[in-house]
N, C-alpha and C positions, 0 to 999 in steps of 0.2 A: 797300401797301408790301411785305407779305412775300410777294406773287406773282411779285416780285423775284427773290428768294433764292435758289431755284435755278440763275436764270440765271449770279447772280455766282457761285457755287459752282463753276458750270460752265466759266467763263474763269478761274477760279483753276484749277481740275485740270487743264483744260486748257497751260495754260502750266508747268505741275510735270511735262507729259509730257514738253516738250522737253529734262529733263534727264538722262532712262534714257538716256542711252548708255553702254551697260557692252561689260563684255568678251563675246563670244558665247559662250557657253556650247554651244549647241544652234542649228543655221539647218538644221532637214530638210525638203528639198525631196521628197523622197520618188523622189528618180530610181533609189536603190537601196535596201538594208535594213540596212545597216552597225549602226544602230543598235539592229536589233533587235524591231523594233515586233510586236505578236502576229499571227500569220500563221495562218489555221486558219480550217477549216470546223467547225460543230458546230449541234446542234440549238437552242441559243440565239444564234447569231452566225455571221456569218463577216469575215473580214476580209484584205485583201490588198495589197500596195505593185506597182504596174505604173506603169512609163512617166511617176512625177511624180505619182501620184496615190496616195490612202491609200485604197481604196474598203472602208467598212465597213457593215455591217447589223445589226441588233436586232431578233430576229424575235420578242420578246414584246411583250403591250402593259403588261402588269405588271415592273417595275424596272426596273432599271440595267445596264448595260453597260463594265466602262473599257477604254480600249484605253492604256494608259501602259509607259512605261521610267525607269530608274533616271536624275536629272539631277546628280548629283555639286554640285549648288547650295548655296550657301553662303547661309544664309540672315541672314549678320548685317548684311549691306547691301543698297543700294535694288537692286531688281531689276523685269522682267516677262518675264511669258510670253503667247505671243499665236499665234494660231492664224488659218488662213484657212480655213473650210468653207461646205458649200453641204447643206443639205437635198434631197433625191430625190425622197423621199418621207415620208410618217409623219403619227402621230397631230399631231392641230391642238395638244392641250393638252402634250405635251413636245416634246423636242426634242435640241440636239448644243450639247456646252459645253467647258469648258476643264475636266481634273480636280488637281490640284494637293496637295502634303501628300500624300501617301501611303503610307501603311503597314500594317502588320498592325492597327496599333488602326480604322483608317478613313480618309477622306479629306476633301475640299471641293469643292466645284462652283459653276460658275458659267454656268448655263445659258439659251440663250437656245428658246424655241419657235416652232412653224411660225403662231400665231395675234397675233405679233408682241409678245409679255412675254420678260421675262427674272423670272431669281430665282437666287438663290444659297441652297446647302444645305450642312449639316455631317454627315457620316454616321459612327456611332459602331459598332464592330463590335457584332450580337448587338441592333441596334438599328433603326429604321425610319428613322432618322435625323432633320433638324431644318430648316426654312426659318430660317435668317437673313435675307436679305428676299425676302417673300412673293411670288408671280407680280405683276407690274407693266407695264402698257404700255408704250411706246417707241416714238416715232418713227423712231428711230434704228437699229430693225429692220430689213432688207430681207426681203421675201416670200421663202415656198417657193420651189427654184429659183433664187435669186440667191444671188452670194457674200456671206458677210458676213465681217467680221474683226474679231476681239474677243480682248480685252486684262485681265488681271488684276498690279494694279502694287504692289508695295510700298515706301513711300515714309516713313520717320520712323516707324516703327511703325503706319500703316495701309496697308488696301489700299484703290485704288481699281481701279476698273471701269471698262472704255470698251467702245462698240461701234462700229465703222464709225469711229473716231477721236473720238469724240463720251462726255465724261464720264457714268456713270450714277448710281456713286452711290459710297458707302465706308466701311467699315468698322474698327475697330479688331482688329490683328491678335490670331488665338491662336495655340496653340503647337499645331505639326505632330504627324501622324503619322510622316511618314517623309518621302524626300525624293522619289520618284516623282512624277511629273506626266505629263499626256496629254492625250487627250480622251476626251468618255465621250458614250454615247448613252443619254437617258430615255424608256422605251416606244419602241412601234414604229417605228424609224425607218431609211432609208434615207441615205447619205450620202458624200459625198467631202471629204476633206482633202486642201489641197495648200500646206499649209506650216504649220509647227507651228516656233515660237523660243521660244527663254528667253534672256536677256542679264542678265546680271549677273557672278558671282563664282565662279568654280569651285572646286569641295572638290575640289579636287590627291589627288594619292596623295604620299607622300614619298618625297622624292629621299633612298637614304642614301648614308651618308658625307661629306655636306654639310659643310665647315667653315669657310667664310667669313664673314663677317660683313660684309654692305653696308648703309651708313646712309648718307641725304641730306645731303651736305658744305655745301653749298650748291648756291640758283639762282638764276640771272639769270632777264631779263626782257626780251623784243624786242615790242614796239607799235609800231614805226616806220610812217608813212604812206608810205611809197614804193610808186612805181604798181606799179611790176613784184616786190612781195614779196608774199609767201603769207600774212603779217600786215598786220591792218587794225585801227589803232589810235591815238592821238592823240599819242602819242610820250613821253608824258610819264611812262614808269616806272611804271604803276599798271595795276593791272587791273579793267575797268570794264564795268557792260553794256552789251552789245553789240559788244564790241571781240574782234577774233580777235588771240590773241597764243601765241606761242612761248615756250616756256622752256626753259633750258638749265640742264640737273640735275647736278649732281656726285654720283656716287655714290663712296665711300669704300670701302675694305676695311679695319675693323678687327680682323680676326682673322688667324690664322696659316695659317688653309687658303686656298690659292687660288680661283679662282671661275674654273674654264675652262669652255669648249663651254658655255657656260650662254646665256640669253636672257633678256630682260626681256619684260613684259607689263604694260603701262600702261592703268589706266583711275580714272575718275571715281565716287566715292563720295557727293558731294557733288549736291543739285540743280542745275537751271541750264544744266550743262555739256554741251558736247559735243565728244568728242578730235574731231580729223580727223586726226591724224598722229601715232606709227605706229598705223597699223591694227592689226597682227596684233605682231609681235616687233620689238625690236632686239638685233642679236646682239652679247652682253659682249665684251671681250677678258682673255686671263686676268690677272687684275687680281687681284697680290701684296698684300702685307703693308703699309698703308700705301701703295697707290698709288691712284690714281681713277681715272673716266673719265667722261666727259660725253655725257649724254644728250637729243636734244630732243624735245620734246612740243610738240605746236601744239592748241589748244582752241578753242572760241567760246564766250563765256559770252552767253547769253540778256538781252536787254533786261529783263527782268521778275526779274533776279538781286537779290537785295538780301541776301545771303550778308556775312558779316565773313568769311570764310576759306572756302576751295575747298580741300576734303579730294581727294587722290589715293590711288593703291594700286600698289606694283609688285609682281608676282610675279616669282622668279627661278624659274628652270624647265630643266628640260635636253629635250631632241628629241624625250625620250619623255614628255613635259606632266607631268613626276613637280617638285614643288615645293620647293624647298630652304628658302625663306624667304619674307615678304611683309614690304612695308615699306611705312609709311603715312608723310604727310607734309602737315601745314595750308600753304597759302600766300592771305595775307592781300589782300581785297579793297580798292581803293582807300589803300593804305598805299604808301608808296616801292618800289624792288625794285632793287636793284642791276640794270644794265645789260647786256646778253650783249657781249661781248669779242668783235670776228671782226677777221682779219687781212685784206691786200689783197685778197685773193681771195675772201672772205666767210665763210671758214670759222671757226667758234669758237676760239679758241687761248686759249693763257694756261693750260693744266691742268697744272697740279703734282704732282708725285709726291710726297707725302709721307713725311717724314721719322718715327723714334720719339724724339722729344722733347717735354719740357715745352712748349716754346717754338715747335712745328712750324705748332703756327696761325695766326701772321701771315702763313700760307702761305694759306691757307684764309679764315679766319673777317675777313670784311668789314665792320664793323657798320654798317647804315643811320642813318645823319644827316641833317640837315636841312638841315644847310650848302649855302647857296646860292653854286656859284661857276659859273653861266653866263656871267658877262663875264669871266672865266679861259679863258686859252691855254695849254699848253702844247709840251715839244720833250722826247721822253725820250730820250735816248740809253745806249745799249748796247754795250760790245765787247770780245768776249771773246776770239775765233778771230781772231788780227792776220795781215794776210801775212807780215808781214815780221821781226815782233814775237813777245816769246814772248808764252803763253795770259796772259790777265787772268783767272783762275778767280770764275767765279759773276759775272761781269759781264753777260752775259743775263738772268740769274735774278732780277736786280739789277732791270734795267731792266722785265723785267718785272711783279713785283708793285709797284713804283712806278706804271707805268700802270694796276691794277688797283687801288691805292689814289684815284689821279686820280679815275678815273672812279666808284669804288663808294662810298668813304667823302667824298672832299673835292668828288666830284659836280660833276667840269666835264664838261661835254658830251664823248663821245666823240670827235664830229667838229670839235672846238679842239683835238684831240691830233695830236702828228705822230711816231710812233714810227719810232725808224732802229735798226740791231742789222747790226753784223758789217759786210759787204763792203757794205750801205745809206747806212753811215755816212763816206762817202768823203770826203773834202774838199773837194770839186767842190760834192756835195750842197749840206754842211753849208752852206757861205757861201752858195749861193742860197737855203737855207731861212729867214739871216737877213738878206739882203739887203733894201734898201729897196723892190724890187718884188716879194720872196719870198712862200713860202708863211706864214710867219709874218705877216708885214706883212696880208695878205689879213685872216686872221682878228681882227687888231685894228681895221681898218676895218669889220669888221662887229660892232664892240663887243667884242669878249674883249679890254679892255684893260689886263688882270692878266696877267702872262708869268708861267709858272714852269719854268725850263731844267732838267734834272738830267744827268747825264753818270758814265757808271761804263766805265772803261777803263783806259791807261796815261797818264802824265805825262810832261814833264820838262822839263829847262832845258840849253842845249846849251852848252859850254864859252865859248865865245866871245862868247855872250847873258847877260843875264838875265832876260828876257823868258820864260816858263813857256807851256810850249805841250801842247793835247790833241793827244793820237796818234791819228790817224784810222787808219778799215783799212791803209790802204797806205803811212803813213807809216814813214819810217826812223831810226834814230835819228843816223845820223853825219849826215841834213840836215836835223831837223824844222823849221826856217826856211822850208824850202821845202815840206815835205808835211806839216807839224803846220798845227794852227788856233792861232792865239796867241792866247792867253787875254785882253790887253788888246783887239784886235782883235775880237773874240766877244762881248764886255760893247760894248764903243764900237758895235758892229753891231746889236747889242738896244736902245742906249740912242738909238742914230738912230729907231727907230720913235715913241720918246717914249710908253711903256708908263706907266700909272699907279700900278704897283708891280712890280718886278723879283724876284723870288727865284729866284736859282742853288744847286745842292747838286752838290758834287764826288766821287764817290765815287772817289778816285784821290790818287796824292802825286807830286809835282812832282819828288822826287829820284832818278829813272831806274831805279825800281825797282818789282818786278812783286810781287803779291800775298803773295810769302814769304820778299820784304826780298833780291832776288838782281838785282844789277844788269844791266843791259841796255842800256849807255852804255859807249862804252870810253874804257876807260883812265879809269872811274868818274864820270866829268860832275861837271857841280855840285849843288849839293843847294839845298834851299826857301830857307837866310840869304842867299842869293845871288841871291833870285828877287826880280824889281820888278812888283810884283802889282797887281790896278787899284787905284786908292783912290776911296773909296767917301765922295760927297761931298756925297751928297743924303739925302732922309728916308723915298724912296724903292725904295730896292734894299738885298737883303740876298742875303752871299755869303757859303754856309756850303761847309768845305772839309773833308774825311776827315781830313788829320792833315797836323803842321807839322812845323820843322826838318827831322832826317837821318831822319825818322821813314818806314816803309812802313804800306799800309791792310791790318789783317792781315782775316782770315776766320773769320765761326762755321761751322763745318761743320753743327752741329746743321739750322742752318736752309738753307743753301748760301747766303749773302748776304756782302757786304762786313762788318764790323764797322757800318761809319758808317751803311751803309742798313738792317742788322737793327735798332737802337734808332730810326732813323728810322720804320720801320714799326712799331714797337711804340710810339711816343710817338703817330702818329697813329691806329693799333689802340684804346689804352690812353685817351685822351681823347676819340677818337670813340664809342667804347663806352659812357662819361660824358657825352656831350654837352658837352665843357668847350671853353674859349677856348683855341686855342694858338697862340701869338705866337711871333716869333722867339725872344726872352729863354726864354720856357719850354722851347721848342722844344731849344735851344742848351745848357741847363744838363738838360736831361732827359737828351741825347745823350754829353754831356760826363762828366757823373757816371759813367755807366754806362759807358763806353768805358775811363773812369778805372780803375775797379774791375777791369774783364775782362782790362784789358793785367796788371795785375798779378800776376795769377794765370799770364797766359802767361810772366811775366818780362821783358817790356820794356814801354818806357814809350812809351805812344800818346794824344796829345789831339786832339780836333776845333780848326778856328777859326773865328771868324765876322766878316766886317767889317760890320756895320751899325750908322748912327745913329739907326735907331728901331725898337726891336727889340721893342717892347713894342707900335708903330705896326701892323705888316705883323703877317700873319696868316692863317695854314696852314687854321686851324678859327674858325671865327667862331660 
């Protein structure tokens, strides 16, 4: 039974190799000397760097030899160092090894010989030094004359040992002399090096006058299976072994100094992992006080992962590798992960620039749910920039973290969303989107048959109507009949699909008036008592509105949103956070309260309205 034990020792270390990938510290090929390595002739050695080769000699048969340089290594995480040489010539019983720890108290070795052993030693200044494990055979050796290549690994407080790729053995770590590493030659020996790495952590020099402050705002998660993407993954939000996935980082500035010409440096602290993208840097943009910017990481985690959290590392750095800051970050294995956001074109969108308020984090902060709404549709709309119309301020802003709630906290599929914003949102569109052969119809034949509409723009009701109609980009106001979308027409168009629950949310007011209550109707239009709105006659649909009568949808600035959409987002922030039920009824007096309260402080009087007869039925958070 326990003739075993090595073997399995061997496919465990084995598979713990696959997770060094760190950031390269050191890759010397030896084609030039940049870094320094000892160059000299002398009566015990010599040594020289030509052409990609280290060629070094030990012309005693009594001691040691190192030939090392300063590695700036960090030694609080996993790291190795590994070397390629070849023996010349030399005594059968030493040989050429890795030297590591170095300093004036002494060093460590890890040696292999020409008679096929290895052994590792600790050497104490003033002292003959110590076998930690004794000479030992190896298959795993190659003879005098062949290249071998050998590896000393630190991993959770031990090291282990490889040669040729193959585990030897391992130890529990002590504490260094210094930070020097190299190689070293025991007794007489001749020999070439021609490639010497360390991967892990670099001890930075510091960057001064540093005064930013970048922390992890949030990340997404892209697993998607698609043939032609650079992630290979089951799709399903989680990170698993074996899957390559991407993530998109929000990094934050919470301090007052900027962070220009700066770089990031991404790597893996964590077993298991391996980045594949970026390589080397991503270069910041200078990113102010409260703003962010988003960064992606692509990794593979290891079949053999069985991690609860994948610890990362960023360094920020300027050109000259001098370090401002490092910032670490868990992100939890097989747990949910909010979804990456990309626009038509595939690129990540949706990044906010943060505001300094209490309340700026429904900009940000997404809390993962459990809410399951895969058979949910959606249609956001947005518009802000009208042709022809004045601005709807913050009506983009609007539409956007609604779709980032869709997708992050009330978890409907990306691809059931259909976002439209500005000159997208035409009237042409709109009515094909809810037409009976539109895009919308599509995704309820494939089961999403929970609609949920939202619309943040202008309103209104034209003199001669009372029909209440959305202003599309290009609508006008002396003919919105003809270039608005009618608000009965738009419900009767959703309710043709025969959807299994409806919910509309208006951020807009019906009385020809734009965000700061200043008309844009002439000769003043009609206002909302005037309006003949859908009526609402099933158990099914629920149509909650910004604000009624002569009333405008005023604006928090703190946050840049509508009034109606900032407690929108915070009702479902605020109970997705809690895990709690939110139904219309809840939904509707959480908004309403709060709306109450805000208006009054600005000095006019503003309420939300809802027409539904099951409000306690339908249901935002389940």
């Amino acid at each position: 039974m326990f003739k075993c034990l090595p073997l399995i020792i061997s496919l465990i270390f084995c598979s713990v190799s696959f997770a060094q990938v760190k950031e390269t510290v050191i890759n010397e090929t030896f084609i030039s000397n940049y870094a320094g390595w000892p160059e000299d002739i002398t009566k015990v050695y010599s040594a020289s760097v030509n052409g990609g080769i280290y060629y070094i000699e030990h012309f005693q048969s009594v001691g040691s030899k190192t030939f090392d340089i300063p590695t700036k290594l960090y030694l609080g995480t996993n790291y190795f160092i590994e070397t390629e040489a070849k023996i010349i010539s030399g005594d059968n019983n030493n040989g050429i090894g890795i030297v590591w720890g170095k300093g004036s108290g002494g060093f460590f070795s890890f040696v292999i010989t020409n008679e096929g052993k290895y052994y590792i030693r600790k050497k104490t200044q003033g002292s003959q030094g110590e076998y930690l494990v004794y000479p030992t055979a190896s298959k795993a050796i190659y003879p005098k004359g062949k290249t071998n290549k050998f590896r000393v690994q630190y991993s959770e407080g031990e090291l282990m040992f490889f040669i040729n790729g193959k585990y030897i053995t391992h130890l529990p770590v002590e504490k260094y002399f210094g930070d020097n590493a190299g190689v070293i030659l025991y007794g007489k020996q001749k020999a070439e090096v021609y490639n010497f790495g360390i991967y892990g952590t670099k001890n930075y020099e510091i960057l001064p006058d540093y005064k930013a402050k970048l922390r992890v705002a949030s990340y997404e998660i892209d697993d998607n299976t698609g043939i032609n993407s650079d992630v290979f993954g089951n799709g399903d939000c989680r990170i698993q072994p074996g899957e390559t996935v991407k993530l998109a980082i929000t990094l934050r500035n919470q301090s007052y100094g900027q962070c220009a010409n700066l770089r990031a440096v991404f790597y893996a602290i964590s077993d298991y992992v391996k980045i594949i993208s970026p390589n080397k840097y991503l270069i910041l943009n200078n990113i102010e006080r409260y703003q962010s910017q988003v960064l992606e990481l692509t990794f593979k985690v290891s079949q053999a992962c069985n991690l609860e959290n994948i610890k990362f590392k960023i360094d920020i750095t300027d050109d000259k590798d001098r370090l401002g800051e490092s910032i670490t970050f868990n992100v939890p294995t097989n747990s949910l992960i909010p979804p990456i956001n990309r626009d038509e074109a595939g690129k990540i969108s949706f990044t906010i620039n943060l505001r300094e308020d209490n309340s700026q984090d429904i900009n940000s902060f997404f809390p993962i749910t459990l809410n399951n709404a895969r058979n949910v549709c959606a249609v956001v709309i947005g518009i802000e920039n009208y042709l022809n119309l004045p601005k709807a301020v913050y009506a983009n802003n609007d539409a956007k973290a609604v779709y980032n709630y869709l997708v992050k906290v009330i978890n409907v599929p990306r691809q059931n969303i259909i976002y439209l914003t500005n000159q997208n949102a035409n009237l042409q569109r709109l009515k094909s989107v809810f037409s009976m052969a539109g895009e919308l119809h599509s995704k309820v034949l494939t089961g999403a048959e929970n609609i949920i509409v939202y619309f943040s723009g202008l309103g209104m009701c034209p003199n001669a109507k009372t029909t209440p109609y959305l202003m599309m980009f290009e609508s006008e106001s002396g003919s919105p009949q003809n270039t608005g979308y009618s608000l009965l027409d738009m419900i009767k168009d959703i309710k043709a699909l025969e959807p299994r629950t409806l919910i509309c949310m208006f951020e807009t007011t019906f009385a020809g008036l734009d965000r700061f209550g200043n008309s844009f109707v002439n000769k003043g239009g009609t206002v909302w008592s005037n309006a003949h709105f859908p009526v609402v006659s099933d158990n099914s649909t629920c149509l909650l509105y910004a604000s009624g009568g002569q009333q405008y949808n005023p604006v928090v600035e703190a946050t840049s949103h509508g009034m109606f959409t900032h407690y929108l987002l915070t009702a479902m922030q605020t109970f997705g956070k809690n895990r709690i039920t939110l139904d219309m009824k809840i939904l509707y007096d959480f908004i309403y309260q709060r709306m109450d309260k805000e208006s009054v402080k600005k000095g006019i009087s503003v309420f939300p309205r809802i027409d539904c007869n099951n409000k306690d039925g339908i249901k935002l958070l389940k």
